[in-house]
N, C-alpha and C positions, 0 to 999 in steps of 0.2 A: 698187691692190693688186699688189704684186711676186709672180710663180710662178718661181722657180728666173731664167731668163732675159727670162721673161717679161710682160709689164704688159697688167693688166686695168682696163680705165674706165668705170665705167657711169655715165650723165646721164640727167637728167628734165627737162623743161620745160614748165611751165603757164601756158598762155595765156588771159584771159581770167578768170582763179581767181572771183572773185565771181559769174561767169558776170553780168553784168551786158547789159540791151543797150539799148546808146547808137546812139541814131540816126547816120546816117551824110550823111541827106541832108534838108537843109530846104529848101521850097516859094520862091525867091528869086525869083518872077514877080511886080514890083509890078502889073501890069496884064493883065488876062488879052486884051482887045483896047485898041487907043488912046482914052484915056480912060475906061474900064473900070476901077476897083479891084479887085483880084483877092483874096475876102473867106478863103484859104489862104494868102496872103504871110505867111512867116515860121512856119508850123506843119510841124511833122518830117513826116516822108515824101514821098511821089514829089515832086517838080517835074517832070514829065511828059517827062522826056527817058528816063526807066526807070521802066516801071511797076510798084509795089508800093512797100510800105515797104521803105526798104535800113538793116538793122540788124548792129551787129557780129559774128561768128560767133560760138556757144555756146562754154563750156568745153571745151578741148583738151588734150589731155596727149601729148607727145613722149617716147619712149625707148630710150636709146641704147646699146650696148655696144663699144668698143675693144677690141679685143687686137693689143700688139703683139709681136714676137717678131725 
């Protein structure tokens, strides 16, 4: 939007809009010791290098304003 000499910009940004949340990290230990089946190989959450479920961040909303002059 033009003001006399002016320019005004305003922006939004939505992260995540469905709010959806997609795992982030799968259990990739085939063996929990040597010859051991590890009975979580391959199910979402920890792989025990960070503990918890690690899931996308919720819905975000960014907002901007420019003016330039």
């Amino acid at each position: 939007m033009k003001l006399g000499g002016r320019a005004l910009m305003l922006a939004a940004d939505v992260f995540n809009i469905f709010n959806t949340q997609t795992p982030l990290d799968y259990n990739n230990f085939f063996e929990t010791t040597f010859g051991a089946l590890n009975p979580d190989y391959g199910l979402r959450g920890s792989s025990d290098v960070i503990n918890g479920q690690q899931l996308t961040t919720p819905r975000q909303v960014r907002i901007g304003a420019r003016l330039e002059f």
